[in-house]
N, C-alpha and C positions, 0 to 999 in steps of 0.2 A: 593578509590573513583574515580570516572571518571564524568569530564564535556567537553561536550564537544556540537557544536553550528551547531543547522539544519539550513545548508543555501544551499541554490540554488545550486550554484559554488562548494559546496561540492560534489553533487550530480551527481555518473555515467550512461552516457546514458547503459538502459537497452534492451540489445538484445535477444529477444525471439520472435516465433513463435508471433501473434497478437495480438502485440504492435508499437502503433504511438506515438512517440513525449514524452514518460517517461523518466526521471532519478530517481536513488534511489540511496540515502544513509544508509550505516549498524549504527544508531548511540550507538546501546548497541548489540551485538551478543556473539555468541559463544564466537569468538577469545577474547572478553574482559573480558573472566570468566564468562560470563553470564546461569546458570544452568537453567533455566526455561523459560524467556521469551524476546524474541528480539523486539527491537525497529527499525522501519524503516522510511526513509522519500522520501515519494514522491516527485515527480515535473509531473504533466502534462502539457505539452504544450496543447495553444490553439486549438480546434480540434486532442487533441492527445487523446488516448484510453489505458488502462491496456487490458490485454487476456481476454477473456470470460474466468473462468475458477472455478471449484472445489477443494476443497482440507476436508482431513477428520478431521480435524481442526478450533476449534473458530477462530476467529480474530474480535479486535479491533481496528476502525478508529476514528479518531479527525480531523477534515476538520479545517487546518491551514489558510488557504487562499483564494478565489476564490468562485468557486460551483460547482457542479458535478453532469451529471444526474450518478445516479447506477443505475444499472438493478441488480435485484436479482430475480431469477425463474421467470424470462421472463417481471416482475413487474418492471416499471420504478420508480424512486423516485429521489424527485430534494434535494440536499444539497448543505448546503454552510458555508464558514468558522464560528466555533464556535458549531456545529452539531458533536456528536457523534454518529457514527454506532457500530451495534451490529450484526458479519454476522454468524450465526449459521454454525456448520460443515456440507458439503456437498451440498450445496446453490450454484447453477449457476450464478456466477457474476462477473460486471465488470465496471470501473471507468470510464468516460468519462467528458471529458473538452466541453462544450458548449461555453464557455464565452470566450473573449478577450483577457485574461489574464491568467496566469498560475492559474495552479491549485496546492497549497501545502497541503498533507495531512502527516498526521503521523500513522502508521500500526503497532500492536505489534501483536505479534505471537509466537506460543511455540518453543524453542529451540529442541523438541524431532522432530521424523522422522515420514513423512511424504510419508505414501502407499512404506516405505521401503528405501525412499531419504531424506537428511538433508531439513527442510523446508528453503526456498529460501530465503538471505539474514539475513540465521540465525546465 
């Protein structure tokens, strides 16, 4: 069994092509035996943004803190802590901080590969 605590200060700044202001932490991946499905936790900063980006892959969000506008296929939609998303495989999208405050969400994702590469922070 594994416990272990999504916080902030856990959380490493993420370096990729277009992203402002993110950290992420792995809180269930791979390396902890995980066969199927990884746990991740964001942090956006105020005015920060995730990539615009696709993958061929579900993913599940839980908006822990804050609000966020998404874009998904060009459609904007406003969330905010207590809000689950549901983002279909192959969906153009991306997270954005509007608010004053960080934004913490929680992202789970499958462990398998992803167009041939490990899915990111799995």
């Amino acid at each position: 069994m594994l416990i272990r605590r999504a916080e902030a200060e856990g959380a490493a700044t993420l370096e990729m092509e277009g992203v402002r202001g993110v950290r992420m932490q792995v809180m269930v991946g791979r390396a902890d035996g995980a066969a199927n499905f990884a746990l991740r936790h964001f942090v956006v900063e105020p005015g920060g943004h995730t990539p615009r980006h696709s993958h061929d892959y579900e993913h599940q969000v839980y908006i822990v803190e804050g609000r966020a506008d998404v874009e998904c296929d060009g459609a904007v939609h406003e969330a905010r802590s207590g809000d689950v998303l549901h983002i279909e495989p192959n969906r153009v999208h991306q997270f954005r901080n509007p608010g004053d405050a960080p934004l913490r969400f929680l992202c789970m994702v499958p462990t398998t590969f992803d167009c041939g590469r490990p899915t990111p922070g799995s």
